[in-house]
C-alpha positions in Angstrom: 70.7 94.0 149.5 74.2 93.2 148.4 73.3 89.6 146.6 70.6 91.9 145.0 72.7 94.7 143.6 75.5 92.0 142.6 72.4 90.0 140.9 71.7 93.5 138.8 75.2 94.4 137.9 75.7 90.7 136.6 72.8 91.5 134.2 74.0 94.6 133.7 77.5 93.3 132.1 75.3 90.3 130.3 73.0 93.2 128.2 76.3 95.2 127.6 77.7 92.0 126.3 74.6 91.1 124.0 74.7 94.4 122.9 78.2 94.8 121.8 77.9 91.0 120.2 74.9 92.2 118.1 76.9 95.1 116.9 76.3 98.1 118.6 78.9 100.7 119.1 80.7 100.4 122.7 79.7 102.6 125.1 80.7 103.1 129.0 77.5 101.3 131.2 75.7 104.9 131.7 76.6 105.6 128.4 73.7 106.4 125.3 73.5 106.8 121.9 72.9 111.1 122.4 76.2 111.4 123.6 78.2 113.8 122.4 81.9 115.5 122.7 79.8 118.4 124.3 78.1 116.3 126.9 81.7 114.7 127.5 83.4 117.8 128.0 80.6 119.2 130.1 80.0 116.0 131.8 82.8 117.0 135.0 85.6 119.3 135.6 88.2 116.3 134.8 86.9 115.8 131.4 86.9 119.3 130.4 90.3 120.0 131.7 92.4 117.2 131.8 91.0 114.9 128.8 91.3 115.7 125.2 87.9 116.1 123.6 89.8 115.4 120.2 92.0 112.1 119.3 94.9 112.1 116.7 95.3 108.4 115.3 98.9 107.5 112.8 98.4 104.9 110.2 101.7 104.5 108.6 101.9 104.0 104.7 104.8 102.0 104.3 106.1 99.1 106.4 108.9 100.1 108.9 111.4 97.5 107.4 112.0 95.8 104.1 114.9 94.1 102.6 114.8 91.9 99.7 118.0 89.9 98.8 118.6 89.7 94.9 120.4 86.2 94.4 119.9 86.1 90.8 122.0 88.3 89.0 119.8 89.1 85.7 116.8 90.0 88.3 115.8 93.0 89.2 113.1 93.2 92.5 111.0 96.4 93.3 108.2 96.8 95.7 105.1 98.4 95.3 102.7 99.1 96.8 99.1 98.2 95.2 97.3 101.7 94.9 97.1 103.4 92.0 100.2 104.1 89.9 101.4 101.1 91.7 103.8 103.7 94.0 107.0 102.5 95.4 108.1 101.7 98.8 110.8 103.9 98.6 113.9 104.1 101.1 113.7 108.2 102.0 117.3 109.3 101.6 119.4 106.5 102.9 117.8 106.9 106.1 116.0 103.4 106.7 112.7 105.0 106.6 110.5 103.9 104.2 107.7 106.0 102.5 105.6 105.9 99.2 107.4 107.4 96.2 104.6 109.0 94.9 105.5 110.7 91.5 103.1 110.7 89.4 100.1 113.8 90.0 96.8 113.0 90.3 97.7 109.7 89.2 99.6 107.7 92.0 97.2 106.7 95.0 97.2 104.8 98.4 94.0 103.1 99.7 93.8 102.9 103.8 91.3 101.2 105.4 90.0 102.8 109.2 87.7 101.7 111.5 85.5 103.4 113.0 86.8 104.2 116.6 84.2 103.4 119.2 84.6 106.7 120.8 84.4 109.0 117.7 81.6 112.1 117.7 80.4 111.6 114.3 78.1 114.5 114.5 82.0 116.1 114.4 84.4 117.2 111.5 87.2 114.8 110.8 90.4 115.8 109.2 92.9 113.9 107.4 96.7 115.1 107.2 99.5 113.6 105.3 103.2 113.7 106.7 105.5 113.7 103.5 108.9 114.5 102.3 109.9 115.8 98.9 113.3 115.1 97.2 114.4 118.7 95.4 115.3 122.2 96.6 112.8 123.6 94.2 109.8 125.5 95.6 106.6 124.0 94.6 103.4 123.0 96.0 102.1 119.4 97.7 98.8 118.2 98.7 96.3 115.3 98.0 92.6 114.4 97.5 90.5 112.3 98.9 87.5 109.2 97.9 86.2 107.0 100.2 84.1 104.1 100.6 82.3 103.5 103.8 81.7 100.1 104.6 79.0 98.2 107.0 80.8 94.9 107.9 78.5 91.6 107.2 77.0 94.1 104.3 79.3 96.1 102.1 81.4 94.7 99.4 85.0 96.2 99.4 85.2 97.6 96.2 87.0 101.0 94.4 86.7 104.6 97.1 84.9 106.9 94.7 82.8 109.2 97.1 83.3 112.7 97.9 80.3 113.3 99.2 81.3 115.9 102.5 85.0 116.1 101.3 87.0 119.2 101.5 90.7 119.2 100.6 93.0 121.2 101.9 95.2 123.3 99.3 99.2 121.8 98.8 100.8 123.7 101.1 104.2 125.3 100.2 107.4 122.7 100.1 110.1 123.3 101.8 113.4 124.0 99.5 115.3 121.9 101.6 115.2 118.1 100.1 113.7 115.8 101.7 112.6 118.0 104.6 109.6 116.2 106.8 106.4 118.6 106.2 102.4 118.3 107.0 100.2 118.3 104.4 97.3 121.2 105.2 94.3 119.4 106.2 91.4 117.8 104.2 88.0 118.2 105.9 84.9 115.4 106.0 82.3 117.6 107.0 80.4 116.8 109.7 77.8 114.1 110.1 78.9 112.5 106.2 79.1 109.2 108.3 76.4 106.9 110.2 78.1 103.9 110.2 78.5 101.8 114.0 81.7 102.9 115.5 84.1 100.3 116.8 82.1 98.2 114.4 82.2 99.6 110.6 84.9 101.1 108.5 85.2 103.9 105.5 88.4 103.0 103.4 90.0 106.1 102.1 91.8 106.4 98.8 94.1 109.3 98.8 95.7 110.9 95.6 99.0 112.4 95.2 99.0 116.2 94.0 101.8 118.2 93.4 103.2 121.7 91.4 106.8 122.3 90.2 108.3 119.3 92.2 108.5 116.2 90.5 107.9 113.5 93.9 106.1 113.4 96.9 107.3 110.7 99.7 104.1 109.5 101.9 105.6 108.5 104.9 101.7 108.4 107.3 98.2 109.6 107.8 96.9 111.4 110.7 93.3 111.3 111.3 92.0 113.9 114.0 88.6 113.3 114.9 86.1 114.1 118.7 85.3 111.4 121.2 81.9 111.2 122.5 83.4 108.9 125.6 86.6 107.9 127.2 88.8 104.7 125.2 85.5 102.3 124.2 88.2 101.1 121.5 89.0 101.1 118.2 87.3 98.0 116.9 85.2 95.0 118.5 
């Protein structure tokens, strides 16, 4: 009986393997694709009370730490970063953080690439907030927009974001009038269902565009992206 049960676990882990090589989303063994975050939460006490049914994920804009040495005295070194408007990576205040000087509206961009996590409920809304920083201590108003291109690995060509298809932006929230003061964006909803790619597998790449009224910069420090999990970890890529 035990050789017999360890004989059907070993195929058991072999088909999960297969599976996940061929490019199916990850999944616990029990696990199936009509999961949902309701059958996780309802799936035990534990899960409904001591496991979030919703996962916050921070993809910083900037790198942490940049210094470029000028040893040539008629040069002049910048960096940029490579969305639109070509926005600069931007030391916030003298404080050794960096962020994205974004201060151009509707003009300036950042494109940020994001798999698929492999527990994600994409039957779910996902929401996208900014964390920013603006330089003056004139009130004004701060937000962004948002394109995307989803991308099947092995299929799509990465190419310009230009969808909105299931995109609702949040309004630019009021800034705060003192400078440089750390604020959340308000947040932009992707309805749900807009995405039926293979999580832990396939990616959407989001462009997001500065917005702004009566202040003249907007400093991207990160994006958070709060989405609902279907299962426990599974990952966030293959």
């Amino acid at each position: 009986m035990n050789r017999l049960l360890k004989t059907f676990g070993f195929l058991v882990a072999v088909l999960m393997v297969g599976t996940l090589m061929m490019g199916a989303a990850p999944s616990p063994p029990g696990g199936s694709a009509a999961a949902t975050q309701t059958s996780f939460n309802q799936s035990s006490p534990f899960a409904y009370t001591q496991v979030c049914d919703k996962v916050r994920q921070w993809i910083p804009l900037a790198p942490y730490a940049i210094s470029v040495t000028d040893t040539l005295a008629d040069s002049a070194i910048t960096v940029h970063n490579i969305g639109g408007g070509t926005p600069n990576v931007t030391n916030l205040n003298s404080s050794a953080v960096s962020g994205l000087l974004m201060d151009t509206d509707a003009n300036d961009s950042v494109s940020v690439p994001w798999i698929l996590p492999g527990d994600i409920d994409l039957a779910q809304p996902i929401y996208l907030r900014l964390l920013f920083a603006e330089s003056s201590s004139t009130a004004g108003s701060a937000g962004f927009s948002t394109q995307y291109l989803v991308v099947t690995t092995g299929t799509t060509a990465i190419a310009a974001q230009s969808t909105t298809t299931g995109v609702t932006d949040g309004d630019e929230i009021a800034t705060s009038t003192t400078g440089y003061a750390v604020q959340w964006t308000n947040a932009t909803t992707i309805a749900a269902s807009t995405f039926s790619g293979t999580p832990g597998q396939d990616l959407i790449i989001w462009e997001l565009s500065n917005q702004f009224t009566t202040v003249t910069d907007s400093y991207w420090i990160g994006l958070r992206i709060d989405y609902s999990r279907r299962y426990l970890g599974c990952g966030v890529g293959m």
